[in-house]
C-alpha positions, 0 to 999 in steps of 0.5 A: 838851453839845448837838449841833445837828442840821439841821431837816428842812426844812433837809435837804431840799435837801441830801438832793435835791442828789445827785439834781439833779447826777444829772439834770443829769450825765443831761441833759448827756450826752443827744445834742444832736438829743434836745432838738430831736426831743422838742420836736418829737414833744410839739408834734405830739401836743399839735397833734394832740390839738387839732385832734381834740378841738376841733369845727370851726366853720364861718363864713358871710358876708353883705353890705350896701351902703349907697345914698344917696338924691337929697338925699345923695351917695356920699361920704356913702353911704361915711362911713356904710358904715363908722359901720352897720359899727361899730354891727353888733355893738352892742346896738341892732342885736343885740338885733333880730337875736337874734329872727330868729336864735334866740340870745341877744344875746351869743351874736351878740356873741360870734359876729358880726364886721363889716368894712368897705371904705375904697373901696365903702360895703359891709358885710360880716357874717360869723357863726361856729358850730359848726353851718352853719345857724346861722351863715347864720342869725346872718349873714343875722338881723344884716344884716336888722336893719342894714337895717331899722334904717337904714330907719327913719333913712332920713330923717335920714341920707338914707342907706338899706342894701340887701340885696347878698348873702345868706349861705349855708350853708357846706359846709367848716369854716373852722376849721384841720384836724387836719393843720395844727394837727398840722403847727403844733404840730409846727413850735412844739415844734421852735422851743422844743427848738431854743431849749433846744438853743442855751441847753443848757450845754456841756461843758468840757474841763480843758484848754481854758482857760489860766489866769492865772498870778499871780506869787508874792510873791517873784517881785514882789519880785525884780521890784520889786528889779529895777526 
């Protein structure tokens, strides 16, 4: 006669089991602002922890505005606004600008982001880093190769870019600050304990439900006699 014994890996969730119904009897009997205070405090330490480990970065803007020639008109000066403001961060004009700017290529790319207007035919560059100078730099290096590079189109395009601001140097960091990445995280992890809140199972009472009562057999019977 053999007995049969479980594997160990079948006894592992049976020997667990105890513990989960524990944990869970634990979390139940918790107050249900618990949820909605830890979440908050974990999303302000970890908004906290951002903001203080993260280096700021600092963001600096310079324009051009495109001016048509005699042979074309400002309707023409707009359409091509928008294609140079395109064309800002792609290679032809970065791989010009990474001389003047001191960086690689893809470091502009990465760095470099144009916009243009649908109303005035202006460009605007704006160039973020961790440094204020360098981020001046990229701004201004990637606008004076804009220009040049229309310059040499000038005479197909009848369509010249011109200088209309320089990019500073910034004084402020445009990154958020460790008080509003704190706040945010804060308002993040009492969004997620609320949420846990609302999907937290509740407790019933043995009375609170009424059950259906199912006649027995003989009492079906007796009614079906009846009938």
């Amino acid at each position: 006669m053999t007995t049969k014994t479980d594997s160990p890996a079948a006894q592992a969730p049976q020997a667990t089991a105890p513990f989960r119904r524990r944990a869970l009897r634990r979390l139940r009997a918790l107050p249900p602002w618990s949820l909605l205070a830890a979440g908050t405090l974990t999303g302000a330490l970890a908004g906290t922890a951002y903001g203080a480990l993260t280096p700021p970065a600092y963001s600096a803007s310079a324009y051009v505005v495109a001016v048509p020639t005699a042979e074309s008109d400002p309707q023409a000066a707009l359409g091509f606004a928008q294609a140079y403001g395109r064309v800002a961060t792609q290679l032809a004009v970065l791989g010009d600008a990474q001389v003047w700017a001191g960086v690689p290529a893809r470091t502009l790319r990465e760095s470099v982001r144009s916009a243009t207007s649908p109303d005035a035919p202006m460009i605007a560059v704006t160039a973020t880093s961790i440094r204020p100078d360098l981020a001046a730099d990229m701004a201004n290096a990637v606008t004076g190769a804009m220009t040049r590079h229309a310059t040499r189109t000038k005479n197909a395009t009848h369509i010249e870019l011109r200088q209309f601001s320089r990019a500073i140097k910034p004084t402020a960091p445009s990154s958020p600050s460790p008080a509003l990445t704190t706040l945010v995280g804060a308002s993040a992890g009492g969004l997620l304990g609320g949420l846990a809140l609302l999907a937290r199972p509740r407790h019933t009472t043995a009375g609170s439900a009424n059950p259906a009562v199912v006649p027995g057999p003989a009492t079906a019977a007796d009614a079906h006699g009846q009938l």
